[in-house]
C-alpha positions in Angstrom: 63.8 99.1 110.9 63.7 96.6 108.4 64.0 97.6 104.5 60.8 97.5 102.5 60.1 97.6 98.8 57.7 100.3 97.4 55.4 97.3 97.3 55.3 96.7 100.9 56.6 93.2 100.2 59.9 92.1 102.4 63.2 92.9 100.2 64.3 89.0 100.8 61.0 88.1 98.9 62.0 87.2 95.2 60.7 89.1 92.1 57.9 87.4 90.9 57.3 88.0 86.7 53.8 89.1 86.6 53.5 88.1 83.1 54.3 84.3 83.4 51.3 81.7 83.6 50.4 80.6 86.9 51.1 76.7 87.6 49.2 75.3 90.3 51.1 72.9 92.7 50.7 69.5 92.7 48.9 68.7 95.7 49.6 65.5 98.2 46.5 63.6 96.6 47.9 64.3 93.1 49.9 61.7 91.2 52.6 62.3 88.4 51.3 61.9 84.9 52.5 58.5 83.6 54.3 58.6 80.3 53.8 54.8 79.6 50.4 54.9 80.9 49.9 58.0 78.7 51.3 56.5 75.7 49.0 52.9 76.4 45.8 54.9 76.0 47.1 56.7 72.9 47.7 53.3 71.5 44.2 52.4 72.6 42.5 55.1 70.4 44.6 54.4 67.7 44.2 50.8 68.2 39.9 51.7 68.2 40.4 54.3 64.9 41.7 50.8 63.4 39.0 48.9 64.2 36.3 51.4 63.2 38.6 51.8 59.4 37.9 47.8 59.6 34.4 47.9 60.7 33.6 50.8 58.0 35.1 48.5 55.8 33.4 45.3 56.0 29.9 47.5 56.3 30.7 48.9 52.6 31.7 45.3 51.1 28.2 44.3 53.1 26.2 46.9 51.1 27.8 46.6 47.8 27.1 42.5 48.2 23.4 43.1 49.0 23.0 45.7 47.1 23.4 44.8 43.5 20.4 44.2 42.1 20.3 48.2 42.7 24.0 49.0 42.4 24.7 47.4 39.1 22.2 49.0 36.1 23.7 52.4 38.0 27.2 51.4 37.7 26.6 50.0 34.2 24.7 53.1 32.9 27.8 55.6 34.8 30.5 54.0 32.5 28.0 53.7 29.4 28.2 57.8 29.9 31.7 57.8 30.3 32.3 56.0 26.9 29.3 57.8 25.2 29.8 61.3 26.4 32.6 62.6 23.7 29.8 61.1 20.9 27.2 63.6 22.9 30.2 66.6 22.6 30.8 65.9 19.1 27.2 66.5 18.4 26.8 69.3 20.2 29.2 71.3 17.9 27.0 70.4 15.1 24.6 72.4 17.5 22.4 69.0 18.6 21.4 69.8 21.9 22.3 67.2 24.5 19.0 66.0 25.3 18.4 65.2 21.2 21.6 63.8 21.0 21.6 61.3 23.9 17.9 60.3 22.1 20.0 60.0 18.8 23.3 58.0 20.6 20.3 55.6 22.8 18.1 54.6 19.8 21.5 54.1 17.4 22.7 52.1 19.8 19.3 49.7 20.9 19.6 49.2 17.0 22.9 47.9 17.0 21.9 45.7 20.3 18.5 44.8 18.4 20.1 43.4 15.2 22.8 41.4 16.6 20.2 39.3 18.7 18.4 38.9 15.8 21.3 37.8 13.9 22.7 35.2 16.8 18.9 34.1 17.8 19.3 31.3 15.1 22.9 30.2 15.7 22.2 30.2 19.9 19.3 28.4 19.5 20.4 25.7 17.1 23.9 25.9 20.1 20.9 25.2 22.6 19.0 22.3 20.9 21.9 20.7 19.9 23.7 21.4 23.5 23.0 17.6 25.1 24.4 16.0 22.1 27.2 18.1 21.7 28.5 17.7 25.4 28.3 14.3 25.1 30.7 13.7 21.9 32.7 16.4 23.5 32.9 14.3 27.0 33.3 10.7 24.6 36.8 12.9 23.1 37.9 14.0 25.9 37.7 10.9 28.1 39.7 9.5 25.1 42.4 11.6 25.5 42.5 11.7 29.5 41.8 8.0 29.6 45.6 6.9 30.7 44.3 9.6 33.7 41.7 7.9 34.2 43.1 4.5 35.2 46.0 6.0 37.2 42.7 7.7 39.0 40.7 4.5 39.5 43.7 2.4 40.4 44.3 4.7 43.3 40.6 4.9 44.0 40.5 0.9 44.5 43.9 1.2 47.3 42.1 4.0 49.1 39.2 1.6 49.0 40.8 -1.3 49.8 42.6 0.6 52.6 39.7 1.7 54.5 37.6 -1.4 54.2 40.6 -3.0 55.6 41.0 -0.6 58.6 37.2 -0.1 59.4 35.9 -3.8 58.2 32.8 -4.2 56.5 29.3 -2.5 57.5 26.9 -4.7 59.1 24.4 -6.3 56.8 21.2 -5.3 58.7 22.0 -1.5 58.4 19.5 0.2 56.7 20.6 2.3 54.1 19.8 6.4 54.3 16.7 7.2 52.7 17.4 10.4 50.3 15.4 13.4 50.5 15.3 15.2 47.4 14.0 18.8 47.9 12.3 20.1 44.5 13.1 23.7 42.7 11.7 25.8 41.1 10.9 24.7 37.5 13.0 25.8 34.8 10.2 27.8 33.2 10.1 29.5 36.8 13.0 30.1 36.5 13.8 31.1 32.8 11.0 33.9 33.4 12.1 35.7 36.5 15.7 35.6 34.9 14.5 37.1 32.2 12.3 39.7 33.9 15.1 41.1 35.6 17.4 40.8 33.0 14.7 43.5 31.0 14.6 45.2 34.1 18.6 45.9 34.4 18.3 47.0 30.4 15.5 48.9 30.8 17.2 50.9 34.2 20.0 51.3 32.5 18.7 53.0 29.4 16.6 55.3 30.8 19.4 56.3 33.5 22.0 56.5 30.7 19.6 58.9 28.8 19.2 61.5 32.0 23.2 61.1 32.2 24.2 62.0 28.3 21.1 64.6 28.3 22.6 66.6 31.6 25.7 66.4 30.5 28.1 68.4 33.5 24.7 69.1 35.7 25.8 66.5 38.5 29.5 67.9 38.3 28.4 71.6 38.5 26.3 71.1 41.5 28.8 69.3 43.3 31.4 72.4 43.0 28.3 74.2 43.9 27.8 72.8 47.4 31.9 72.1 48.0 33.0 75.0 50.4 36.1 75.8 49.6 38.1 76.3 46.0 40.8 73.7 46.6 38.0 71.1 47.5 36.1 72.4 44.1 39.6 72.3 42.0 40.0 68.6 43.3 36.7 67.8 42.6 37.1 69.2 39.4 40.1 67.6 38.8 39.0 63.8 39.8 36.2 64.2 37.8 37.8 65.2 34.3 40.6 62.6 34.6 38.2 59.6 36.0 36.2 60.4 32.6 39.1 60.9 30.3 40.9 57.7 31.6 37.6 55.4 31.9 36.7 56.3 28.2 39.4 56.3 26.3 40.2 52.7 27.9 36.2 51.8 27.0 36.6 53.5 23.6 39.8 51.2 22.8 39.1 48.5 24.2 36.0 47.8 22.6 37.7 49.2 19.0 40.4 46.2 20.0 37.6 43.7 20.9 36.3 44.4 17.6 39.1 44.0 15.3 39.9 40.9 17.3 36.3 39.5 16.9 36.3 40.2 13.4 39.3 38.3 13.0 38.6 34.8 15.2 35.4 35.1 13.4 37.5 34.8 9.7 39.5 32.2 11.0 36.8 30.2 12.5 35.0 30.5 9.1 38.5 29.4 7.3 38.5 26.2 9.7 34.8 25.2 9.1 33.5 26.0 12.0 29.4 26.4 12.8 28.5 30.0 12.9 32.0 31.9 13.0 29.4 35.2 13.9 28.8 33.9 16.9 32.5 33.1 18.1 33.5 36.7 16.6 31.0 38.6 19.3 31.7 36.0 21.8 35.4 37.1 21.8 34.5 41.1 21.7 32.0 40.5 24.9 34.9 37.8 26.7 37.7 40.1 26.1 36.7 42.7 28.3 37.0 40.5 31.0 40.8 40.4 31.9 43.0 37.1 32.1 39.4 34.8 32.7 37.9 35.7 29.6 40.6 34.8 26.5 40.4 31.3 29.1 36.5 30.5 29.2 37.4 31.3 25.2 39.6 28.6 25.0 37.7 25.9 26.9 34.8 27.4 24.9 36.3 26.6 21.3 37.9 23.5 22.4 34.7 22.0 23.1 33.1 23.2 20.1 35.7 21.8 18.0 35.9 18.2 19.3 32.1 17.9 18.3 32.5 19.5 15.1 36.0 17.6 13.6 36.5 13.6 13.7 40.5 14.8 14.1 42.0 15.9 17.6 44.7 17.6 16.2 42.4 19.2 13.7 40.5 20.3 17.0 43.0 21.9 18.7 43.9 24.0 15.7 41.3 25.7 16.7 41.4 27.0 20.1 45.4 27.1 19.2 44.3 29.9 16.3 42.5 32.3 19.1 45.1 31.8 21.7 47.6 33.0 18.7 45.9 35.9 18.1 44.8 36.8 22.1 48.7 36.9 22.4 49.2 39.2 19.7 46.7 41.6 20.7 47.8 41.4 24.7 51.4 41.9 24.1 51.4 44.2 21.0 48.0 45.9 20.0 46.9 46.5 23.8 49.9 48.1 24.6 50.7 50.5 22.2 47.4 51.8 21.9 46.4 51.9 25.6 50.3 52.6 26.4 50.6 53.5 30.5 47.0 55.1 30.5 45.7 53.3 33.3 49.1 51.8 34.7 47.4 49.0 36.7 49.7 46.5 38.9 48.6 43.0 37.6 48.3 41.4 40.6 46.0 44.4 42.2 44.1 43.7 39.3 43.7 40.1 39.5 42.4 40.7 43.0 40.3 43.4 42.1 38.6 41.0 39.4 38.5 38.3 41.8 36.9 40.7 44.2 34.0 41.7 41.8 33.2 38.9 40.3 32.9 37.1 44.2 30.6 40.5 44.8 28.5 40.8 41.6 29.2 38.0 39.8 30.3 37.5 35.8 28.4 41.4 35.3 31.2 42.8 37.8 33.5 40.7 36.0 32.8 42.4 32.8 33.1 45.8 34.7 36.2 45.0 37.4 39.0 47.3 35.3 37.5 50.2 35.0 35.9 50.3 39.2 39.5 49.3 39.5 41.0 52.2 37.6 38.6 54.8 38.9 39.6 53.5 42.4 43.3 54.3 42.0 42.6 57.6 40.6 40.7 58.9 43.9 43.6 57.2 46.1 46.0 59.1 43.7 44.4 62.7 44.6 43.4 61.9 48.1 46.3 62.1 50.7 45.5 59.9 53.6 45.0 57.1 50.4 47.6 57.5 48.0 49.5 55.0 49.6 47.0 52.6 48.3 47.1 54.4 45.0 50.7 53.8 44.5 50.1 50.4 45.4 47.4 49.8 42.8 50.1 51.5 39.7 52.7 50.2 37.4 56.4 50.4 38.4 57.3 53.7 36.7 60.3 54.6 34.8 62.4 55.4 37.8 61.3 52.7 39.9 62.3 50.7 37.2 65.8 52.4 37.1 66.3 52.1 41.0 65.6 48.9 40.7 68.3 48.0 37.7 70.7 50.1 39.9 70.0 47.9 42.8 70.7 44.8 40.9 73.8 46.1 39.5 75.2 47.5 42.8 74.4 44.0 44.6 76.9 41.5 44.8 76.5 37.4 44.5 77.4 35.7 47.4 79.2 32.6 46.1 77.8 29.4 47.0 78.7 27.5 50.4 80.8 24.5 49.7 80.3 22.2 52.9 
């Protein structure tokens, strides 16, 4: 008699653990998971989620580009809130409601729009009539000045010439020459009017949008935490929000104070140099200086030519654009600085990009607005995880950066140089 378990299973049999999970065999048609094929097709998907980041990317550039006769009195009218919105606060502890005050802060400030056209119509429209003639002494000058240019320009014009009418010979004299097709415009008084009608357009967008904005005050921000699901998302929300508004407007708020003060002060010395209608030069500096780098330069070229057709002296014409450039370093390297400190912390050459970018997308008006897209950018990469990667690109070098980096200097020896 054999011995058998209280199971009725043979005593040779193993103990099988009930509890473990059953594995099924491999059977004989069954192949061995591949790791290196296994890791290929993980590649593959990560490879793909590239390509859709890529595609996502170009389809956003694609609407923003086509999209800005719609985009920009919005984007315009967003920041005029952000720089407006502490005036509508202020008010409202005088107990102003919003909706009164953002009528009070909109007709204060078509005022202020309305009398400085009507102070500049004369002196742009006397720049305009007199615009042929004034290029022209301004070309005569400045073809005096480049003329030793000039001939180094044409003498190497006439060897190119003379090299390729040596190599290729003459033309025939029975060619016929190319008839030119010259496709007509649209007239400039086509033009002038739809420029202007959508110019009045933008305005007239962006007023009445800027109104609704100052008059609801935190509506759009309270029904977003409404609809978020969860706290954290609401406290990010939150937190984007406030610090977006706090950073864009204090930067607006200063910059145009600094724009100001340096206006006010081109237009004084423009005044104490003679120059036609310092007004005009003053708010031609506040409006350029918002525009980073390109503006104090279009300034500059700006001035120059204005002062070659106003003075018979070249050096007394360069005084001139030498004055502003003067001050636009004082204020960049001093004023700027101290009174923006590290607000917005921007890397300069993300921001030269960035301004390059805009003003490719939208034109000079994106120009005018890079900075603070730019700034508002880096904020949401600075709270969003999977992007603050790209918000630490788009920042200064902080304080410890800057110390790693003086360590790093320190601790790294000069190779002497190889004498062969």
């Amino acid at each position: 008699m054999q011995p058998r378990s209280d199971r009725g299973e043979s005593a040779l049999e193993p103990d099988v653990d009930v509890g473990a999970p059953a594995v099924a065999p491999l059977g004989a048609d069954q192949a061995v998971p591949d790791i290196d094929e296994t890791g290929a097709a993980l590649g593959t998907l990560q490879g793909l989620s590239t390509a859709v980041w890529i595609l996502a990317v170009l389809a956003v550039i694609y609407t923003i580009y086509f999209a800005r006769e719609f985009l920009l009195p919005i984007v315009f009218a967003v920041l005029l809130n952000f720089l407006l919105s502490p005036v509508i606060r202020l008010l409202s502890r005088l107990r102003i409601s919003p909706p009164f005050g953002a009528l009070i802060v909109i007709l204060g400030m078509l005022a202020a729009v309305g009398l400085s056209g009507y102070e500049l119509a004369g002196p742009v429209e006397r720049f305009a009539t007199d615009a042929p003639a004034t290029l022209s002494t301004a070309e005569a000058r400045l073809t005096k000045l480049l003329k030793p240019l000039q001939r180094a320009s044409k003498t190497a014009e006439q060897v190119a010439n003379a090299a390729t009418a040596t190599a290729g010979g003459s033309s025939p004299s029975g060619s016929a020459k190319p008839t030119q097709v010259v496709v007509a415009g649209p007239s400039l008084i086509t033009r002038f009017f739809g420029t202007t009608q959508r110019v009045v357009g933008a305005i007239l967008e962006v007023t009445i949008l800027l109104y609704f904005l100052l008059a609801a005050g935190d509506l759009f921000l309270q029904k977003l935490i409404k609809v978020l699901p969860g706290g954290s998302e609401r406290k990010l929300a939150v937190q984007i929000a406030r610090e977006t508004e706090a950073s864009i407007s204090t930067y607006l708020l200063t910059t145009s104070l600094v724009n100001a003060v340096e206006g006010v002060v081109v237009a004084l010395i423009m005044w104490a140099w003679g120059m036609p209608s310092p007004i005009l030069w003053g708010l031609l500096v506040f409006a350029l200086e918002f525009i980073p780098y390109l503006g104090a330069l279009a300034m500059s070229a700006i001035l120059m030519i204005a002062a070659l057709t106003t003075f018979d002296s070249v050096g007394h014409a360069l005084l001139v654009p030498g004055s502003f450039i003067a001050v636009n370093l004082i204020q960049g390297n001093f004023v700027s600085p101290i009174l923006l400190g590290h607000r917005l912390a921007l890397n300069p050459v993300a921001l030269f990009v960035g301004l390059a970018f805009w003003f490719w997308v939208w034109g000079i008006p994106g120009a005018f607005i890079a900075v603070p897209l730019v700034a508002t950018f880096k904020i949401f990469c600075d709270h969003i995880g999977v992007l603050a990667s790209i918000g630490e690109f788009l920042g200064q070098r902080d304080d410890e950066e800057r110390r790693a980096l003086v360590r790093v200097s320190v601790r790294t020896p000069r190779q002497a140089p190889r004498v062969s």
